[in-house]
N, C-alpha and C positions, 0 to 999 in steps of 0.2 A: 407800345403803339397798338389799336386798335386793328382788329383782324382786314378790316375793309381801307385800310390806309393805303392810300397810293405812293407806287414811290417816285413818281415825279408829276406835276403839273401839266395838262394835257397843253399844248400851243399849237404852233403855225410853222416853226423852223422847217431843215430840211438838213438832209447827208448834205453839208459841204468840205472846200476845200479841197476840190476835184483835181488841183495842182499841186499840191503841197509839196516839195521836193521830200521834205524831212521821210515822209511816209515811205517812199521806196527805197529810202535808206536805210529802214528798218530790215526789210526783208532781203537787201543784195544779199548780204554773206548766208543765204539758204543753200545750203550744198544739195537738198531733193525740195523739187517744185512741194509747196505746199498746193491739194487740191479744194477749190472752194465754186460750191453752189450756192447761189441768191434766188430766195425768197422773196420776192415784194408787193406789200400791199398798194403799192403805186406803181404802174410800169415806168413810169420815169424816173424815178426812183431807185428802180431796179437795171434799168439801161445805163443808169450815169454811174451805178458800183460795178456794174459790170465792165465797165468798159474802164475804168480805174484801174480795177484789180488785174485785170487781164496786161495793164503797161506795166503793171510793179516786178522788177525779180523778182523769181523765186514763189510767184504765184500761178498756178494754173487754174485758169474756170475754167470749171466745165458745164454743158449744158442741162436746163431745167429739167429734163428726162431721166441725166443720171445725177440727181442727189443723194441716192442714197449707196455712191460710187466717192461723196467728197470726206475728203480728210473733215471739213469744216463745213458746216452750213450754216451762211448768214442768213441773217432772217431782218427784213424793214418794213418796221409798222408804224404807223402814227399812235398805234394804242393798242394795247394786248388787249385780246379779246378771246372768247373759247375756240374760236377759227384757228384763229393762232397758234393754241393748243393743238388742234387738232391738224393743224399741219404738221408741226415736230412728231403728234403719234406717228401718223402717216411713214413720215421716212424713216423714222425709228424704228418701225415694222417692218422698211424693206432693207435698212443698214446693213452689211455686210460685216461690220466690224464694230457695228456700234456707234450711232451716230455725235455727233457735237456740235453743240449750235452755239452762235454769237448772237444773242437777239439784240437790237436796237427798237427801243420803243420805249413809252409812256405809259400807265395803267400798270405796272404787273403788282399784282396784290396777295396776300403772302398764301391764300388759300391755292394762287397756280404755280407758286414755285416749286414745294415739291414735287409736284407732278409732272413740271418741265425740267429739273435736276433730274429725275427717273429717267428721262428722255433721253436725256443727253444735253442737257442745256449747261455751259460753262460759265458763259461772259453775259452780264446784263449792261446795257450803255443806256440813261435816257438818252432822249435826241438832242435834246439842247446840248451834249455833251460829243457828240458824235460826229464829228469832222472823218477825213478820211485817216487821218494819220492816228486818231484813236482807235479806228476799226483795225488797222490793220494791224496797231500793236496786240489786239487782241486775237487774231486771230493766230498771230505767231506766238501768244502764251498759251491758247490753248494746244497747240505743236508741243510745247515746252511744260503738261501738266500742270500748268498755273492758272487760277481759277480768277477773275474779276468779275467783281460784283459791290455794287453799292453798300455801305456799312449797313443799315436799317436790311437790307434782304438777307446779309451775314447773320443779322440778328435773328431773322424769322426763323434762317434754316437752323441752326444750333437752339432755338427752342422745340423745332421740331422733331428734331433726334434727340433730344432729349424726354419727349414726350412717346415718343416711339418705346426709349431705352425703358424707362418707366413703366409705360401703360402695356408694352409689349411685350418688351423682350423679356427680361427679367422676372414677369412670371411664368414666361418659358422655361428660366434656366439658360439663358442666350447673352453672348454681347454683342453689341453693335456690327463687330468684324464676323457676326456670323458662326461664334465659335461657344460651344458648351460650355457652361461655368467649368465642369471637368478637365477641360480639353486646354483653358486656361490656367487652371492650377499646374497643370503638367508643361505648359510653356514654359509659364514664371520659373517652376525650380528649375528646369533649362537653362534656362535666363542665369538663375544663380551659381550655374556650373556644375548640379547635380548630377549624375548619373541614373539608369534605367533604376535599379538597384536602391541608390538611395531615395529615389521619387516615390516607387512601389512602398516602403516601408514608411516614408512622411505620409502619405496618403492613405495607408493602409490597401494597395492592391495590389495585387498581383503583378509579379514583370510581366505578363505576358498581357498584362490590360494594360498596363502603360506603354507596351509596343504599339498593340492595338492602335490605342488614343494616337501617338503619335503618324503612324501609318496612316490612320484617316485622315489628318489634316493635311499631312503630306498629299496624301492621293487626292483629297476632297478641292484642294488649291492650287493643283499642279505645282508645288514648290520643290525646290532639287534638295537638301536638304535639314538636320535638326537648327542649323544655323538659321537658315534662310525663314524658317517658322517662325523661329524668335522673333526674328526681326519683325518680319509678317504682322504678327499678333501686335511687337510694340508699334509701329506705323499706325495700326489701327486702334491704337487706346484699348486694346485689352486687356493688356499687363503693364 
């Protein structure tokens, strides 16, 4: 699909479904308030999800002041646009923990996804698609590290890591997770139940570099530890 492809049809619709029972029964069994700020390029728009979200268990809004205070920030637009961008930098700049957003909208075209994935962006909904009870399943999988997003936007971003891994990494010496081609060899024989000992002699280096190597990625990723690496590294497709 062509770089400028939209992924959904610009229209007329709106957030509905302002009732839906189904939607707060999504969120009762939250044992800690999820916290959520809204964004909106309409204020009525932005009135009528606010005042939704604030009746659902297990949701706390908070106010347009402190977004960059919420677990989640939705975002409603009729159509992404660089504003829209440039909002998500914004609180992405002042996050405290790193922000996440649920955009709802029209327009996102594959040149802004990466740079809203960098953001913090999780969840992409068009509108025609966006009642309340989808907003708010979404907003309790990005709570739950679950990512939605339209198949065609799946597409763009895994050609774009892969374009990264290619044009970038790789003639670094780098994968994806950030880790030394080195640093990878030394997980994998991990991985295979090797020891310090037998890794130094497959490799050819020294124990005291393959401690090395190990201690950096320990220290480098806060991981507690040779277990936890492995995994680490498999999670992230590097072994």
């Amino acid at each position: 699909m062509p770089a400028g492809t939209v992924l959904a049809r610009r229209h007329t619709p709106h957030v509905a479904g302002a009732h839906r029972p189904d939607a707060r029964d999504v969120v009762a069994t939250a044992t800690v308030p999820i916290s959520v700020a809204v964004l909106a390029g309409d204020p009525v728009t932005g009135q009528g999800a606010v005042a939704y979200l604030a009746s659902c268990p297990g949701m706390k809004v908070l106010a347009a002041d402190r977004q960059e205070e919420a677990d989640v920030v939705l975002i409603l637009v009729s159509w992404v646009t660089e504003e829209t961008l440039e909002w998500m930098q914004q609180v992405a700049d002042r996050a405290r923990h790193g922000a996440r957003f649920v955009l709802v909208g029209d327009g996102v075209r594959e040149q802004h996804l990466l740079r809203a994935v960098t953001c913090g962006l999780v969840s992409v909904i068009p509108r025609q698609e966006a009642d309340f009870e989808r907003i708010v399943h979404a907003i309790r999988a990005v709570c739950d590290d679950r990512l939605e997003m339209p198949d065609v936007a799946l597409g763009w971003l895994v050609r774009q890591v892969r374009a990264i891994q290619r044009d970038v990494l790789e003639p670094m010496g780098v994968t994806t997770a950030g880790l030394q081609d080195r640093e990878a060899d030394v997980l994998r024989l991990l991985a295979e139940g090797l020891g310090t000992a037998e890794i130094a002699v497959k490799l050819c280096y020294s124990e005291r570099t393959v401690k090395n190597i190990i201690h950096g990625v320990l220290t480098r990723w806060q991981l507690r530890n040779r277990a936890h690496a492995v995994a680490f590294a498999m999670r992230h497709g590097a072994i």
